[in-house]
MIBAMAR-158038 format. One record per residue (C-alpha): residue number from 1; x, y, z; residue in three letters. Coordinates in Angstrom, 2 decimals. Layout:
# MIBAMAR-158038
<seq->NUM px->X py->Y pz->Z type->ALA>
...
***
This chain:
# MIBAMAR-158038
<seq->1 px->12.66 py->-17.21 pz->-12.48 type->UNK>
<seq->2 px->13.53 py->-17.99 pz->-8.86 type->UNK>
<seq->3 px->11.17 py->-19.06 pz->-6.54 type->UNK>
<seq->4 px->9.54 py->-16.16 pz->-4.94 type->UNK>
<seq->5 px->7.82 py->-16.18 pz->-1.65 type->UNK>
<seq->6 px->4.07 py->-16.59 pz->-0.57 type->UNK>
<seq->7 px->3.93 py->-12.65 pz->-0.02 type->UNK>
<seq->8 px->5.97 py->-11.70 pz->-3.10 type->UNK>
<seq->9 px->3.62 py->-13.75 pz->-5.36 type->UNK>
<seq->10 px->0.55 py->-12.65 pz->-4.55 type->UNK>
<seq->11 px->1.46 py->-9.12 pz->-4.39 type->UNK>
<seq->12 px->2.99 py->-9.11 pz->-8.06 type->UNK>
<seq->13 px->-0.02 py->-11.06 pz->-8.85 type->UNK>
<seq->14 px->-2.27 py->-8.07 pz->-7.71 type->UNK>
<seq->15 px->0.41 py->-5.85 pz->-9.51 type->UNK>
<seq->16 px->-0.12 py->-7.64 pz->-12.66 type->UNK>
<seq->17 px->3.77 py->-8.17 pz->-12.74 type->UNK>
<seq->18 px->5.86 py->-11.78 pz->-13.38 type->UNK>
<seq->19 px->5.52 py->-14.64 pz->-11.05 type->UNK>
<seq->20 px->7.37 py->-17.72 pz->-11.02 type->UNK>
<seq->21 px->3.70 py->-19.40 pz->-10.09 type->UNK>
<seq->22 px->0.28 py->-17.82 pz->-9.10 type->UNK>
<seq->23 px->-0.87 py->-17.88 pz->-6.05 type->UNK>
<seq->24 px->-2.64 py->-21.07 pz->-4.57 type->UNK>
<seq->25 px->-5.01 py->-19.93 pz->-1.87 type->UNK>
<seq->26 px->-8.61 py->-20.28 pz->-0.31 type->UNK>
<seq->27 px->-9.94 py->-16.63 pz->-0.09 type->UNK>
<seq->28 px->-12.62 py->-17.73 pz->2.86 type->UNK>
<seq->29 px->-12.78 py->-20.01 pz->5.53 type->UNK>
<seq->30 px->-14.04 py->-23.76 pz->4.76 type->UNK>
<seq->31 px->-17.41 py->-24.37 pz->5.06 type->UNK>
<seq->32 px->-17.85 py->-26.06 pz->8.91 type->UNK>
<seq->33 px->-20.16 py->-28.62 pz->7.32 type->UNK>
<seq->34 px->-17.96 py->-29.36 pz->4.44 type->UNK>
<seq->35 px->-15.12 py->-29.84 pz->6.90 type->UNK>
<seq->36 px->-17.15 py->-32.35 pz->9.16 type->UNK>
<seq->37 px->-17.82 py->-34.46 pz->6.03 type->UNK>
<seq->38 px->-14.17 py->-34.63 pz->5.32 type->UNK>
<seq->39 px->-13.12 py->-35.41 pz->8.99 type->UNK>
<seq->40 px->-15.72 py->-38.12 pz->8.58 type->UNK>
<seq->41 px->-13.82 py->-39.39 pz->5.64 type->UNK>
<seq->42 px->-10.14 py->-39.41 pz->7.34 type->UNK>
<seq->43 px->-9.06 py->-35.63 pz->7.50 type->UNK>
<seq->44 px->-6.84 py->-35.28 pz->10.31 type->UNK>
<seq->45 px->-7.28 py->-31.69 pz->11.03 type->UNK>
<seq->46 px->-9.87 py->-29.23 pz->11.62 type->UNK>
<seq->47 px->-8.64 py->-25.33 pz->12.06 type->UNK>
<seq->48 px->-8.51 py->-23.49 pz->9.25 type->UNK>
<seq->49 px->-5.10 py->-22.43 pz->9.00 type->UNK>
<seq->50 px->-4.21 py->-26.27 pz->9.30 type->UNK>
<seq->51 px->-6.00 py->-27.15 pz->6.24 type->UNK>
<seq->52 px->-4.01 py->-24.65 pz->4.96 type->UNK>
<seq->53 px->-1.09 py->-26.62 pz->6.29 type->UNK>
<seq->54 px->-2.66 py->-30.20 pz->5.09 type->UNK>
<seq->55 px->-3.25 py->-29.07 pz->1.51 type->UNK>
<seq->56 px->-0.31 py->-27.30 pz->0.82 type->UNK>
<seq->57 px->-1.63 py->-24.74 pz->-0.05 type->UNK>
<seq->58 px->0.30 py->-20.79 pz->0.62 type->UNK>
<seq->59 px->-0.87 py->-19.74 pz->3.75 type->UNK>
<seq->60 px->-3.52 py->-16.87 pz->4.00 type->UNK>
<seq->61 px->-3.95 py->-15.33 pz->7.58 type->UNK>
<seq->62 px->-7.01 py->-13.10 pz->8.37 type->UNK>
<seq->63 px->-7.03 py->-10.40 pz->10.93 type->UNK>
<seq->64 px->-11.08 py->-9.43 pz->11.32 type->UNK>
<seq->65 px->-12.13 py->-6.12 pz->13.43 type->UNK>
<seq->66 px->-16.17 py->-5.83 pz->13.74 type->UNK>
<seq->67 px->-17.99 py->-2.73 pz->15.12 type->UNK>
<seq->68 px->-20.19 py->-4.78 pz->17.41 type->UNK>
<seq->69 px->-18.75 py->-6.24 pz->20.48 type->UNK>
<seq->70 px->-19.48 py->-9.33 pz->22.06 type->UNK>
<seq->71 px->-21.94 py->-7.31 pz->24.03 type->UNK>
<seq->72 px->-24.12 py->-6.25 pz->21.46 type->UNK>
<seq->73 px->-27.53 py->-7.26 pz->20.65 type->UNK>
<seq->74 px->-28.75 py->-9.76 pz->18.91 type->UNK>
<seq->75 px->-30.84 py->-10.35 pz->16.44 type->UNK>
<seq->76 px->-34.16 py->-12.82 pz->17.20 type->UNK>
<seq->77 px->-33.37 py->-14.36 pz->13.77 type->UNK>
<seq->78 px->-31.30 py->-14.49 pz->10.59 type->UNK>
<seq->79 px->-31.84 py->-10.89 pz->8.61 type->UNK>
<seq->80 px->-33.66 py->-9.24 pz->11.48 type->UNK>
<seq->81 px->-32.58 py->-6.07 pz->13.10 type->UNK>
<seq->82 px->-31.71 py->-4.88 pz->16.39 type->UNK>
<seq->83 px->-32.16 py->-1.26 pz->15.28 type->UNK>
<seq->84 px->-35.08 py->0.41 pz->14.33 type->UNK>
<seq->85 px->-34.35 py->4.61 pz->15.05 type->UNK>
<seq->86 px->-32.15 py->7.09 pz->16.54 type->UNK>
<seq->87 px->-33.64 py->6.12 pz->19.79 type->UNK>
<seq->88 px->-32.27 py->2.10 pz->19.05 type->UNK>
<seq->89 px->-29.12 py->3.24 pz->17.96 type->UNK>
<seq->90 px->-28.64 py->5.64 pz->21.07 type->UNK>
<seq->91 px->-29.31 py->2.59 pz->23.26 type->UNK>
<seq->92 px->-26.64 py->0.49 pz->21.10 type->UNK>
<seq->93 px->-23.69 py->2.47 pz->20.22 type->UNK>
<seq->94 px->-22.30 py->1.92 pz->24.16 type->UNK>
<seq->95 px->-21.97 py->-2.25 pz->21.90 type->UNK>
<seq->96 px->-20.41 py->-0.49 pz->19.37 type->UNK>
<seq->97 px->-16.97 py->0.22 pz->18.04 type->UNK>
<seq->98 px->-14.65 py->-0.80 pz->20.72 type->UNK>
<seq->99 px->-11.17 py->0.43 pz->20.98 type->UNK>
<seq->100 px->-8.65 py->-0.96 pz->18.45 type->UNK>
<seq->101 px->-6.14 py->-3.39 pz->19.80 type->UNK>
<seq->102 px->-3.99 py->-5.81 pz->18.13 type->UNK>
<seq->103 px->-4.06 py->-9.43 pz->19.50 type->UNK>
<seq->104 px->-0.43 py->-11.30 pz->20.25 type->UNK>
<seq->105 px->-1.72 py->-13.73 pz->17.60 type->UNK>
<seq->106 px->-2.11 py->-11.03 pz->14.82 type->UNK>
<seq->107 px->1.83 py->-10.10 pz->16.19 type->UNK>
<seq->108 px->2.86 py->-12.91 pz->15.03 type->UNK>
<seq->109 px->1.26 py->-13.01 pz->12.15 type->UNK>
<seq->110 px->2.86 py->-9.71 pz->10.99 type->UNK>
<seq->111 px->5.76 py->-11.43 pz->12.01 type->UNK>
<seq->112 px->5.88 py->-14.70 pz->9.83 type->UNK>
<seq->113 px->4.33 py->-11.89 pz->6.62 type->UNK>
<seq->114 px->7.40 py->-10.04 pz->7.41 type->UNK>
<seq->115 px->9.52 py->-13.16 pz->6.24 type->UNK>
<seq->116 px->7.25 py->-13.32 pz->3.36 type->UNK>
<seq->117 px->5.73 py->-16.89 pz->4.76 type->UNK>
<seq->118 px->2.18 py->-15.85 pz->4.60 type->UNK>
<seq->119 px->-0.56 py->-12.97 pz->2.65 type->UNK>
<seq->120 px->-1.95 py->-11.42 pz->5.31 type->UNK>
<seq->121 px->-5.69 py->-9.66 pz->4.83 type->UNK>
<seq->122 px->-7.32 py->-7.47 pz->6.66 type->UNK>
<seq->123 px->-11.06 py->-7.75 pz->6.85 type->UNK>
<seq->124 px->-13.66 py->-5.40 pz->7.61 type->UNK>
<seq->125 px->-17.47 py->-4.49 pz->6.94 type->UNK>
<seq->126 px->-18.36 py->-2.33 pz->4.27 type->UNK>
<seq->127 px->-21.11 py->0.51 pz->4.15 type->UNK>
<seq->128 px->-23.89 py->-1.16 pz->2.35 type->UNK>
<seq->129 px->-23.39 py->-4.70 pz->5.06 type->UNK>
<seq->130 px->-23.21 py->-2.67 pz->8.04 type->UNK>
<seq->131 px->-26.31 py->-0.79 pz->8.02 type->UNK>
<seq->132 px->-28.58 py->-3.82 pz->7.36 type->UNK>
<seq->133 px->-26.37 py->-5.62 pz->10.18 type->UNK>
<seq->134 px->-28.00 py->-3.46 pz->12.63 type->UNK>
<seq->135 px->-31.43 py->-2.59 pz->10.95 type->UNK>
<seq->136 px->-32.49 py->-5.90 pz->8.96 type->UNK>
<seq->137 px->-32.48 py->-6.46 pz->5.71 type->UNK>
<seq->138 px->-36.02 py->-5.69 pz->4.40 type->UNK>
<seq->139 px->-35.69 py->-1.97 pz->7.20 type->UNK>
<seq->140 px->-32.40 py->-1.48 pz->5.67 type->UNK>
<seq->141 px->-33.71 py->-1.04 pz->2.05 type->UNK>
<seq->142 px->-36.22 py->0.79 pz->3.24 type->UNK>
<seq->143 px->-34.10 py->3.09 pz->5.25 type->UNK>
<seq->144 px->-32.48 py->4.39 pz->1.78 type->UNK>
<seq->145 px->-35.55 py->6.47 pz->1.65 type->UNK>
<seq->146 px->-37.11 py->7.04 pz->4.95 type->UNK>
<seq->147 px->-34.17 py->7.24 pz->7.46 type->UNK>
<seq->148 px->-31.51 py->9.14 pz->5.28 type->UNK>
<seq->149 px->-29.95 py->10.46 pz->8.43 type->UNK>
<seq->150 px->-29.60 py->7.17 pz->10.64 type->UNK>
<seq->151 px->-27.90 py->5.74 pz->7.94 type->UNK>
<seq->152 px->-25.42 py->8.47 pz->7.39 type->UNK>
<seq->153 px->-24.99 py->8.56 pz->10.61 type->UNK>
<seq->154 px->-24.38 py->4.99 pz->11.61 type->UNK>
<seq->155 px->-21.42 py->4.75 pz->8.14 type->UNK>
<seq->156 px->-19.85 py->8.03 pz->9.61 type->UNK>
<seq->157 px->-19.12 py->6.36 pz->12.88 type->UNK>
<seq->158 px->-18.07 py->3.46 pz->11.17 type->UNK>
<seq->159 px->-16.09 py->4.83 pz->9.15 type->UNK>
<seq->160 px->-14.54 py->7.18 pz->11.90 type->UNK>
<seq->161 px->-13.67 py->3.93 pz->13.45 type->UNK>
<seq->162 px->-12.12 py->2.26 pz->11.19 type->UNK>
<seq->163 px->-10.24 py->5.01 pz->10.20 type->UNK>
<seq->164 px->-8.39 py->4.42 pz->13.81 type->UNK>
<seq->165 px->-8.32 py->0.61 pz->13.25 type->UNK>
<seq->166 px->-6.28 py->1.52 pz->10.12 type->UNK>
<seq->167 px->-3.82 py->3.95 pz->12.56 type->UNK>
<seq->168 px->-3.57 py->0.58 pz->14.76 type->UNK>
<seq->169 px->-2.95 py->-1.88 pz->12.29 type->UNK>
<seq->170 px->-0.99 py->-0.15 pz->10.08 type->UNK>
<seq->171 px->1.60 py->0.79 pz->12.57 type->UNK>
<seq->172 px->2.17 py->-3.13 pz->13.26 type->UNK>
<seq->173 px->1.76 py->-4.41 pz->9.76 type->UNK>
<seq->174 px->0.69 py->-3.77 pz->5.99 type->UNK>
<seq->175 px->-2.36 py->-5.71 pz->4.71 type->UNK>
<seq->176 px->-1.51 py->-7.64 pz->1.72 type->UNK>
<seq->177 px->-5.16 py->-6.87 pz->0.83 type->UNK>
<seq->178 px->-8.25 py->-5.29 pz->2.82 type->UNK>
<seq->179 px->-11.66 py->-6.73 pz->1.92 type->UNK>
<seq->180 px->-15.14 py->-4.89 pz->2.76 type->UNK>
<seq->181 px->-18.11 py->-7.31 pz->3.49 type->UNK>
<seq->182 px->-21.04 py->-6.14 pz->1.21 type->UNK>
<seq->183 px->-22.81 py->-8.72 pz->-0.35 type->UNK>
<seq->184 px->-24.74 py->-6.00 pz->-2.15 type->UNK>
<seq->185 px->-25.61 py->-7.84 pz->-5.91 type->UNK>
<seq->186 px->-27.95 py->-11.14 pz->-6.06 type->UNK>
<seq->187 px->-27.97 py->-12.70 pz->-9.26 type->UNK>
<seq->188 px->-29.75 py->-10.20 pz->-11.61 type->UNK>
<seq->189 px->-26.80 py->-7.44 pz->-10.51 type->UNK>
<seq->190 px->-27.22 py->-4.69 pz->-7.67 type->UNK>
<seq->191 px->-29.61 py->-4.15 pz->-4.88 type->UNK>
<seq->192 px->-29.04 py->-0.55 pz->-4.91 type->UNK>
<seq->193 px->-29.07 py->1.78 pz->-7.77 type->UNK>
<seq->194 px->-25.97 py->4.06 pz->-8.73 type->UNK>
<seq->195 px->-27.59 py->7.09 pz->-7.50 type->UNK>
<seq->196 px->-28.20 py->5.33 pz->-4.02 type->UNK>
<seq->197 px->-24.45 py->3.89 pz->-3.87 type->UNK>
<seq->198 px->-23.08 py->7.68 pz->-4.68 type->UNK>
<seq->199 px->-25.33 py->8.91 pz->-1.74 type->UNK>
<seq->200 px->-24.62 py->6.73 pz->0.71 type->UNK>
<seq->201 px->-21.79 py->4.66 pz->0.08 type->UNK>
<seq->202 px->-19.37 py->6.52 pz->-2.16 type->UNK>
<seq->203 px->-18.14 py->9.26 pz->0.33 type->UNK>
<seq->204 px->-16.98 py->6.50 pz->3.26 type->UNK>
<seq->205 px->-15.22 py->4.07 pz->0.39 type->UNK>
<seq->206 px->-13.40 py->7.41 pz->-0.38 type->UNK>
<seq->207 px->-12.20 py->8.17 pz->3.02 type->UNK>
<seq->208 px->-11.08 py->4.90 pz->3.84 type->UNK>
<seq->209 px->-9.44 py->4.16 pz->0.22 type->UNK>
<seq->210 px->-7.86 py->7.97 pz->0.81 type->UNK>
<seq->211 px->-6.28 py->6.69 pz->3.49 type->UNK>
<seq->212 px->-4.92 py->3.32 pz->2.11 type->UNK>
<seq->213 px->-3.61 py->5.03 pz->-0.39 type->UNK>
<seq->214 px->0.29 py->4.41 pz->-0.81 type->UNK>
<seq->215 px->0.54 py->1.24 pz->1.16 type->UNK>
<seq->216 px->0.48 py->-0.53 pz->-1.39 type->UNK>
<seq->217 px->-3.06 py->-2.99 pz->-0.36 type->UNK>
<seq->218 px->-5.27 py->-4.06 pz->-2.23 type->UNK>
<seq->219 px->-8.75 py->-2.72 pz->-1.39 type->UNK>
<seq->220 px->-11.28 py->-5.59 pz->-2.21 type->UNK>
<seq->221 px->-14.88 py->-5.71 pz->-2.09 type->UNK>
<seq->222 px->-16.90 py->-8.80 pz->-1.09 type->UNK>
<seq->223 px->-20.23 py->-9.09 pz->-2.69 type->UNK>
<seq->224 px->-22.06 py->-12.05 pz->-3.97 type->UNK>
<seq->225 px->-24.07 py->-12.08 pz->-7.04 type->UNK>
<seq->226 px->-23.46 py->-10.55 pz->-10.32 type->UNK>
<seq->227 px->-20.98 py->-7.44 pz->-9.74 type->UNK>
<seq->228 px->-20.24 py->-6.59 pz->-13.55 type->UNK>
<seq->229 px->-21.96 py->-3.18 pz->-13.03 type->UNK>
<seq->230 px->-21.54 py->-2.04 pz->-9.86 type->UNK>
<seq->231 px->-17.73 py->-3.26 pz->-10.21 type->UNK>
<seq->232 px->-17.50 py->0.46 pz->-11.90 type->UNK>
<seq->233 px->-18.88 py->2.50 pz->-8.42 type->UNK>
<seq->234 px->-16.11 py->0.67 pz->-6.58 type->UNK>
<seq->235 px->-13.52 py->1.72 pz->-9.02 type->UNK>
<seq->236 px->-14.13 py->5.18 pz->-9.21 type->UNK>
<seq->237 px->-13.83 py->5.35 pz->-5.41 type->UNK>
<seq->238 px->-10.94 py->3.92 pz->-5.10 type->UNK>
<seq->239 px->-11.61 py->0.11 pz->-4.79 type->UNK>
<seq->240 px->-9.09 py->-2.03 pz->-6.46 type->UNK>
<seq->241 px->-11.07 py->-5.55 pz->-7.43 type->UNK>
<seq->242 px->-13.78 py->-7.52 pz->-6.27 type->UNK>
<seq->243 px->-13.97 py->-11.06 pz->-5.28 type->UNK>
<seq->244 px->-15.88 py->-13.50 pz->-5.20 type->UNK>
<seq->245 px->-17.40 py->-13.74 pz->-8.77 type->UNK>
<seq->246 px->-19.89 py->-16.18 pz->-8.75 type->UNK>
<seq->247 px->-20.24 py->-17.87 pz->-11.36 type->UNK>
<seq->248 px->-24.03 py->-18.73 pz->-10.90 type->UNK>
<seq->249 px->-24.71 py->-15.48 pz->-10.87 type->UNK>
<seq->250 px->-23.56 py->-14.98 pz->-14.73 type->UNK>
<seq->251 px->-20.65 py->-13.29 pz->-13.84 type->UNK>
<seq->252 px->-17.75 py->-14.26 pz->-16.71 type->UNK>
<seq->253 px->-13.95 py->-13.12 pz->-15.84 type->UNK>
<seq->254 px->-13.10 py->-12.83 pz->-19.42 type->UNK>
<seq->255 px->-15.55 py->-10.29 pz->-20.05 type->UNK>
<seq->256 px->-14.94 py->-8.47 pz->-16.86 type->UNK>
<seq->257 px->-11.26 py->-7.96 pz->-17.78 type->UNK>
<seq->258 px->-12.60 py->-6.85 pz->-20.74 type->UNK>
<seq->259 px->-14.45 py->-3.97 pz->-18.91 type->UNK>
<seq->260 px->-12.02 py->-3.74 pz->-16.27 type->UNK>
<seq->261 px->-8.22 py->-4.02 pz->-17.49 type->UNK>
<seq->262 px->-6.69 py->-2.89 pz->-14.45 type->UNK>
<seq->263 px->-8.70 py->-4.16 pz->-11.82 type->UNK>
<seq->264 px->-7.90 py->-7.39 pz->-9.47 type->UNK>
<seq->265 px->-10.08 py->-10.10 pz->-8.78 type->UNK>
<seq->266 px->-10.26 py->-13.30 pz->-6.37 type->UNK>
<seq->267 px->-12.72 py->-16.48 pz->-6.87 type->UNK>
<seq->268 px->-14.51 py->-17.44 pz->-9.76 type->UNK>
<seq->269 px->-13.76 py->-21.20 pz->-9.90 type->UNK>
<seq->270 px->-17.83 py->-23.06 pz->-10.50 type->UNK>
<seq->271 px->-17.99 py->-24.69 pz->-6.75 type->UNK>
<seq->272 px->-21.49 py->-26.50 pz->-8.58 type->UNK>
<seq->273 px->-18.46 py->-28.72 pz->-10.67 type->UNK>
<seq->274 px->-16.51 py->-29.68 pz->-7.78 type->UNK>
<seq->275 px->-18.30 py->-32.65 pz->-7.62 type->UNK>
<seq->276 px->-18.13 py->-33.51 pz->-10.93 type->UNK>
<seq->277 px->-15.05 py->-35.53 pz->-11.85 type->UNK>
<seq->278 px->-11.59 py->-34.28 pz->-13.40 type->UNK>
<seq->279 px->-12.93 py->-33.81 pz->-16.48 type->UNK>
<seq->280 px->-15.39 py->-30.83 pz->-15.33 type->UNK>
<seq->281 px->-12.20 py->-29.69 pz->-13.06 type->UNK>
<seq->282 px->-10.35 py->-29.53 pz->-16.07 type->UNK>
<seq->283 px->-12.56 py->-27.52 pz->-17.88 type->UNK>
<seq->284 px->-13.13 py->-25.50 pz->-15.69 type->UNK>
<seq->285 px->-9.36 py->-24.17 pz->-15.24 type->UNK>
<seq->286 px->-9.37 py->-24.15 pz->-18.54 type->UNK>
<seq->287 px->-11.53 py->-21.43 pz->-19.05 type->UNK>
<seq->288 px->-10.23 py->-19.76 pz->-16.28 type->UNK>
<seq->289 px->-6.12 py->-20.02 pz->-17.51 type->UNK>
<seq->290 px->-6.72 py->-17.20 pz->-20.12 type->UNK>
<seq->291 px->-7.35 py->-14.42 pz->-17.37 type->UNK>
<seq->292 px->-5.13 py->-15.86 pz->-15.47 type->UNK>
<seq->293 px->-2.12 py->-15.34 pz->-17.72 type->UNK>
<seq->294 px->-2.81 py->-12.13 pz->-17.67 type->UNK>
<seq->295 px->-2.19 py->-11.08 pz->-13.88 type->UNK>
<seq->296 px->-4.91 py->-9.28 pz->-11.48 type->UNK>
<seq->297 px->-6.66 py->-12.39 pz->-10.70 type->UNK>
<seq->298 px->-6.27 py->-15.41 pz->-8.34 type->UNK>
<seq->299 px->-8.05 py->-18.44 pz->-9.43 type->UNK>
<seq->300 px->-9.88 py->-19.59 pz->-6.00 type->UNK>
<seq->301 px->-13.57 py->-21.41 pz->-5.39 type->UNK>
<seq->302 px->-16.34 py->-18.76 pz->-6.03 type->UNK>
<seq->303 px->-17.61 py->-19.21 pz->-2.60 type->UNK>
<seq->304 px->-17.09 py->-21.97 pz->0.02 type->UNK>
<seq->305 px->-16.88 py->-25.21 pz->-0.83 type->UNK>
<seq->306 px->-20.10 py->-26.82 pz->-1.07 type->UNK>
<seq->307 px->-20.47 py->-30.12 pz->1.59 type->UNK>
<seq->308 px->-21.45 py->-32.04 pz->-1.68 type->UNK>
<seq->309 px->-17.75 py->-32.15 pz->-2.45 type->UNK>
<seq->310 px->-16.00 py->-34.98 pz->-0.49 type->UNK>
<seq->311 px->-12.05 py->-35.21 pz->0.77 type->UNK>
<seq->312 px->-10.98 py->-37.09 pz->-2.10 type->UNK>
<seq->313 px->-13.08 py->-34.56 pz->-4.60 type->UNK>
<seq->314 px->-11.27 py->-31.63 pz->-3.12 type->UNK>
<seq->315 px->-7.97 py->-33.14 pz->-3.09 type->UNK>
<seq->316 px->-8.38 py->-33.26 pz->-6.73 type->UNK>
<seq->317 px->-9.25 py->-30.11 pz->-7.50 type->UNK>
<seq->318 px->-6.14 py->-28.65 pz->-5.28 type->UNK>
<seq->319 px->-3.64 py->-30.63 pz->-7.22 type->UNK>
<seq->320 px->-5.24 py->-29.60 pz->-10.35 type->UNK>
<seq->321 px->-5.15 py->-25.47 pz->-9.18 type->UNK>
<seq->322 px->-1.57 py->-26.32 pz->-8.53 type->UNK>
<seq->323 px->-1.06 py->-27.90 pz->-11.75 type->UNK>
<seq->324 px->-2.89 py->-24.48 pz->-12.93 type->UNK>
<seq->325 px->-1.35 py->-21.92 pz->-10.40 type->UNK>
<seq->326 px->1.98 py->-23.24 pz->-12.42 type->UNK>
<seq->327 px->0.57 py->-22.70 pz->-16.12 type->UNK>
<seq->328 px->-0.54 py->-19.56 pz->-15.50 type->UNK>
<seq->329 px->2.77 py->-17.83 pz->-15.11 type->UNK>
<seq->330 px->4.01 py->-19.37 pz->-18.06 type->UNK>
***
């Protein structure tokens, strides 16, 4: 087979059709802490799209629109609120969804995607994430029950929204894949029950997947934790695959697959062995290199790399995913 671009092969990837290799990526951004270890032991570069660059690896660009402005609220501390009624949210939404706008940098990276160079995603926050954003997490689960409305309210506008970032963004470029910040499983599977994500969540993944629909992008949801049930809600809304699969969590590809022949998923790879030595890298692909024969998924660490792992630990592991990336097409 010839050698196809960084574009082509991830989108045949997703498409479950032939590659010449799979894709070699980093879903997320490295871990700032991780990175200061390795620029401690010798790495010359910082940014995230030149580690890209310094590992070889194909480039992924990210273009990220968030609801809140810089002017927004916020929170006193890490899962507090800055919303707490209508009243709150009145007071807010003037910090809230500010007119779409593409950046000269996102220009050019439609630009070098156009000449297949990069995969370019889109990111945005999904309609579990974005409610507790603005209410808290413990006011947020609450809020299922006891302020119906607000939330309704709050995922209409968002959705309304992004449903005019898409009209932006889409008239410049098309997303390679669009992921939705949820983080809605821990590790004993969802925080919300089906009837809950039908309620509340299912109508807005419907609008926006409506209209995605024949551009050819991957819609991918981003939840930690265990997402072998609640992979099924996103399906039948129109959500393509999930990423990242956590592996601590009990999640298992193979079985997944199993369950879910045609949808796409991202991660996976045990960060907790990075540290371990090439044998436990090894292995590690090795379980993995089944599913990926197969198509639909993209062997990549189940979450950011852990600062436990040094430079000369990770340089290992990306020559072995190469090594890998290779196999699996064969």
């Amino acid at each position: 087979m010839n050698t196809m671009t960084v574009r082509e092969r991830f989108r045949a990837t997703m498409k479950f059709q032939p590659v010449d290799r799979r894709p070699v990526i980093e879903w997320a951004p490295w871990w700032n802490r991780t990175v200061e270890r390795w620029n401690s032991e010798g790495l010359p570069v910082k940014g995230q799209y030149e580690l890209y660059e310094y590992f070889g690896l194909d480039m992924l660009r990210c273009v990220t629109f968030r609801a809140q402005t810089a002017s927004c609220p916020k929170a006193a501390s890490h899962g507090a609120g800055i919303v707490a009624n209508e009243d709150d949210y009145e007071k807010v939404r003037p910090h809230l969804y500010p007119e779409p706008e593409m950046t000269d940098e996102w220009r050019a990276f439609a630009e070098e995607q156009g000449r297949g160079n990069c995969i370019l995603r889109l990111s945005l926050q999904g309609y579990f994430w974005y409610p507790r954003q603005l209410l808290g997490i413990e006011r947020h689960l609450y809020a299922f029950y006891d302020q119906a409305d607000l939330m309704h309210r709050m995922n209409r506008d968002l959705v309304d929204w992004q449903v005019r970032v898409l009209d932006i963004v889409l008239d410049v470029f098309t997303p390679d894949f669009v992921t939705f910040a949820e983080d809605m499983s821990y590790n004993h599977g969802s925080m919300l029950s089906k009837e809950l994500f039908d309620a509340f969540m299912a109508p807005y993944y419907r609008r926006i997947s409506a209209r995605l629909k024949g551009c050819e992008t991957s819609v991918i949801v981003d939840s930690d934790g265990d997402v072998t049930e609640p992979a099924a809600w996103f399906r039948d809304v129109g959500v393509d695959g999930m990423l990242p699969l956590e592996k601590q969590a009990g999640v298992d590809i193979a079985a997944l697959r199993r369950t879910y022949p045609g949808m796409c998923f991202m991660g996976h790879f045990d960060k907790m062995c990075m540290d371990k030595g090439d044998g436990a890298l090894r292995r590690e692909f090795e379980r993995l290199l089944p599913t990926a024969r197969r198509g639909g998924f993209v062997i990549s660490v189940d979450h950011q790399t852990p600062p436990g792992v040094s430079l000369a630990d990770y340089r290992t592991y990306v020559g072995l995913l190469k090594d890998y990336a290779a196999k699996a097409a064969r």
